[in-house]
N, C-alpha and C positions, 0 to 999 in steps of 0.2 A: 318389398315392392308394394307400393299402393296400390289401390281400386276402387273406385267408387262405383259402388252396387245399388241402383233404382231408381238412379236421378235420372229422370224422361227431359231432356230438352223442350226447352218453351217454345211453344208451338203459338208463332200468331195468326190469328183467325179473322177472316176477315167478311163481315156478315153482306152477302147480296142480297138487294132488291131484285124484284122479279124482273124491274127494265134493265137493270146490270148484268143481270145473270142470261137473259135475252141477249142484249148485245155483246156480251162476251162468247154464246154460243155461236152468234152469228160470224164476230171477227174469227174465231179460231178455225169455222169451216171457211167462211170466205172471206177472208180480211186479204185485201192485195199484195199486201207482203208476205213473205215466209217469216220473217221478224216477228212483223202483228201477230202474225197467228198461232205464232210459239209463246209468246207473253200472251194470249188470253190465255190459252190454255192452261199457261202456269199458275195464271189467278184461278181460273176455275180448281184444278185441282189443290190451290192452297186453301178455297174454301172449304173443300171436304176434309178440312181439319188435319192436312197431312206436315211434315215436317220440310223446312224449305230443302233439306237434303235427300229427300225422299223426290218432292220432285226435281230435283235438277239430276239427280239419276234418272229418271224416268223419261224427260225431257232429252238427256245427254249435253245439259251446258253444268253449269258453275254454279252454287248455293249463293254465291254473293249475289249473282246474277239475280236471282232468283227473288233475295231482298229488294233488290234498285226495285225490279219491279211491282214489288209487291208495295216501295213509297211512294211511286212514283203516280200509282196506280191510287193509292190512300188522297193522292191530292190532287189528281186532276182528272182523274175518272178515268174509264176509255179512251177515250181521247189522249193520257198522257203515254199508252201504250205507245204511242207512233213515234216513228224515226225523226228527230226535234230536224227541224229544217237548216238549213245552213250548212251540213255536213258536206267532208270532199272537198276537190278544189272547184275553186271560182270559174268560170269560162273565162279565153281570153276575149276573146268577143262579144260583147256587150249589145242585145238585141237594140234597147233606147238610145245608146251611144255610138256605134257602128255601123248600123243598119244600113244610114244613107251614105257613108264614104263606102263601102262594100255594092251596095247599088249601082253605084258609077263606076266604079272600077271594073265590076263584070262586066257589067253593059258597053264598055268601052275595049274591051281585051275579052272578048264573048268565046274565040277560039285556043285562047291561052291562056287558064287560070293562073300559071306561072308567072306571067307577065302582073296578072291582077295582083296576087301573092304578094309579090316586090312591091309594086307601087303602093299599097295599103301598107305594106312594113313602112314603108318609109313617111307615109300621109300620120298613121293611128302612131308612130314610134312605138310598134310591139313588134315583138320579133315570136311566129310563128310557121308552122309547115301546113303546104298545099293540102296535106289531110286537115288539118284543123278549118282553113276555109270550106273545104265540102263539108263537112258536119255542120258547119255553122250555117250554109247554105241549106240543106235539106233538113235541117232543124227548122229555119227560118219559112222555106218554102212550106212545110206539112201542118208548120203552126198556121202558116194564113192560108192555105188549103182550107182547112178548118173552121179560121172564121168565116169566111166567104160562104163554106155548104151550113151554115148554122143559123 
């Protein structure tokens, strides 16, 4: 049986400026995601010279994880910590595209989203459920809530 006895795993180190190490203090206590705030932290403590296996126990994900962000991190700063946009699925309703065949259709069928439902499947050719219309609505309505008090 083999062993190799002394060889210390390469440990990459990665040197913060005092703005990096700032803003990574900051994401890790308040960064708005749980995500964010798990990858700063994991940069922070691969700065103090630790092994990426050392923290993705520490953390409780994955050593490889542990790498992504540690290149991801190498190449677009803080900033690359963030969940890349695009992720999930698409809505089927399209705020620029929809907005106004959904307008008329409530406005016209006010007491019967159901009825609105149908006439929009058949107007947009998508086929969805009365729940997805109310999300799409009170998504629609809270976004220009918004603009309006702003």
């Amino acid at each position: 049986m083999c062993q190799t006895v002394g060889i210390m795993p390469r440990i990459k180190i990665v040197a913060l400026t005092a703005e990096q190490r700032a803003a990574l203090e900051t994401g890790a206590k308040y960064g708005s995601t749980p995500t964010f705030r798990l990858r700063c932290q994991a940069i922070l403590l691969k700065s103090q010279e630790r092994t990426s296996l050392a923290v993705a126990k520490q953390l409780g994900c994955c050593e490889m994880s542990v790498n992504d962000w540690m290149k991801r991190f190498t190449q677009r700063g803080v900033d690359g910590l963030n969940v890349a946009p695009g992720r999930g699925r698409k809505s089927i309703l399209q705020t620029k595209s929809d907005l106004e065949a959904v307008r008329r259709a409530v406005q016209k069928n006010r007491q019967k989203i159901s009825l609105a439902k149908a006439e929009l499947n058949q107007e947009l050719g998508k086929d969805f459920c009365t729940v997805t219309l109310k999300r799409f609505l009170k998504k629609t309505i809270a976004a220009t809530n918004a603009c309006e008090s702003a």
